[in-house]
Structure formats: C-alpha cells, structure tokens
C-alpha positions as CSV (number, residue, x, y, z in Angstrom):
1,X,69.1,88.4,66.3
2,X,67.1,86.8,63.8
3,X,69.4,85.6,60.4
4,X,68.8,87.1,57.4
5,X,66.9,85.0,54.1
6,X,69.9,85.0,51.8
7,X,68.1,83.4,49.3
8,X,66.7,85.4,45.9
9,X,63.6,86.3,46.8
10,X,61.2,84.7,43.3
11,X,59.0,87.9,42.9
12,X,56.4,85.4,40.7
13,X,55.7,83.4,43.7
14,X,53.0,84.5,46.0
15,X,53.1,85.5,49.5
16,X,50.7,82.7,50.4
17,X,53.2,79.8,49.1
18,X,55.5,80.3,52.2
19,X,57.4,77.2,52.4
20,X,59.5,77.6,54.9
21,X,60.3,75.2,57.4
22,X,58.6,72.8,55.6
23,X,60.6,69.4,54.2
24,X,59.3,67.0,51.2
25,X,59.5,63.4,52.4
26,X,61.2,61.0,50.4
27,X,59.4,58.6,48.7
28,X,55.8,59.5,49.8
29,X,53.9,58.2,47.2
30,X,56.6,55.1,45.4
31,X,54.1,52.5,46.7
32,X,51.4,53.9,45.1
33,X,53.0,54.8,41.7
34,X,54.2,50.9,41.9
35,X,50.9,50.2,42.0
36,X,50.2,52.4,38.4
37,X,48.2,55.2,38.5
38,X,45.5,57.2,36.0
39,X,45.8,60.5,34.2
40,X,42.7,62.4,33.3
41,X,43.0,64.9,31.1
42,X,40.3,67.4,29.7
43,X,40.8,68.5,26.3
44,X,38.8,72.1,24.8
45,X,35.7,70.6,23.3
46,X,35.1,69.1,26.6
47,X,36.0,65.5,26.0
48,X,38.1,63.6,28.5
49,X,41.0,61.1,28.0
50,X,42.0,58.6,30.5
51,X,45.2,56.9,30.7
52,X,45.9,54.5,32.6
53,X,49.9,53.7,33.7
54,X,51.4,50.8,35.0
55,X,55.0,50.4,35.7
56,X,57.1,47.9,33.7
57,X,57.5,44.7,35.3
58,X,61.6,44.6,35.7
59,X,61.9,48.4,35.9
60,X,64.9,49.9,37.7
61,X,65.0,53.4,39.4
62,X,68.5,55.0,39.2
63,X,69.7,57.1,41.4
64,X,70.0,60.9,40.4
65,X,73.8,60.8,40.3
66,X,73.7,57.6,38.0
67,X,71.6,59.0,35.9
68,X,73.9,61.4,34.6
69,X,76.2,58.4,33.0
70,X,73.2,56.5,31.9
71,X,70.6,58.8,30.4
72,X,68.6,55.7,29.1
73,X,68.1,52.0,28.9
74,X,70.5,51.4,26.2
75,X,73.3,53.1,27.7
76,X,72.5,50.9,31.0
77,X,72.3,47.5,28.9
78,X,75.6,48.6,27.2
79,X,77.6,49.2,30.9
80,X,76.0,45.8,32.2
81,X,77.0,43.5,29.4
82,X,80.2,45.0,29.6
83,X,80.3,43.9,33.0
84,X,79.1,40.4,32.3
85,X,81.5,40.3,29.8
86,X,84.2,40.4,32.9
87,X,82.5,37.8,35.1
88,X,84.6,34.6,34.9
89,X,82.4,31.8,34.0
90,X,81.5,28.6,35.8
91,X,80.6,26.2,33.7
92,X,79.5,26.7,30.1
93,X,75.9,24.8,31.3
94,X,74.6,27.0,33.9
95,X,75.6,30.1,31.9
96,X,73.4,28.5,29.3
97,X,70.6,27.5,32.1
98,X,70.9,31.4,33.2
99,X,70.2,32.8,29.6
100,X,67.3,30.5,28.9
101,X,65.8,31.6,32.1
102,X,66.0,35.0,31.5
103,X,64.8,34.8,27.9
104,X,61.7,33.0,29.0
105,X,61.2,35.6,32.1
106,X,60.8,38.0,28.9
107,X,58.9,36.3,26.7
C-alpha cells in the first residue's frame, strides 16, 4: 500500500510543477557565481540595464546556522577580534609583521 502525501497540498502551485522525487544539488552553480555573473534587467520603456557582479576578493560564506549569530560583517569582525584579543602573542615583531601584511593585502 502506497503511503499517503502528508504534506499541505499549495493549491497555487500547478499540477505541472510535480517535484517529487526530485533533490537540488548542493552547490551547483558556486564556481560559476565565483566567477561573477550579469543581471539583465528590462525596464517599461524598453531600455535594458546590465549589471555586472563580481564577488569580493576575501569574501566568506557562512554557514546557515552561523548566520543566525552574525547577521552581518560587523557582527563577524566584532566576534573575531574578540577572539584575537585571546590569542597569546609571540613576539610583539611578528604581530606587527602580521598587521602590516594584512593592511597592505587591503589597500
């Protein structure tokens, strides 16, 4: 005996969008958006805008769950210096070597 759909049945969807059985795979299309990609978009009076996106150089993904503690970048930056903060340091010359590196990596 077949088991029944106990799902709610979303009376706006049509019959022809029958999903079932069917799986999305994960991260089908990350090595393209790495590469950027274009948005065309046409507006009423017939125009269209291009828009071209590239990712930022030293951006991070975070995983759904961690996104729930860190909505944004500040909030990130905020938990990692914290962090840093904790790190015992080596020497007070290769901490210096470290931040000038990273400040010209930026600049």
């Amino acid at each position: 005996m077949k088991k029944a759909n106990n799902l709610p049945r979303d009376d706006d969807m049509l019959p022809e969008y029958d999903f079932k059985g069917k799986k999305g795979v994960r991260g089908k299309y990350a090595k393209a958006m790495k590469q950027g990609y274009t948005v065309r978009v046409t507006n009423e009076d017939g125009t269209v805008t291009v828009r071209h996106f590239m990712p930022r150089e030293n951006a991070i993904l975070l995983d759904p769950d961690v996104r729930v503690y860190f909505p944004d970048s500040e909030s990130v930056n905020r938990a990692l210096r914290s962090l840093i903060a904790l790190i015992p340091e080596k020497s007070g010359k290769q901490v210096a070597e470290k931040k000038d590196q990273v400040c010209h990596e930026m600049s």
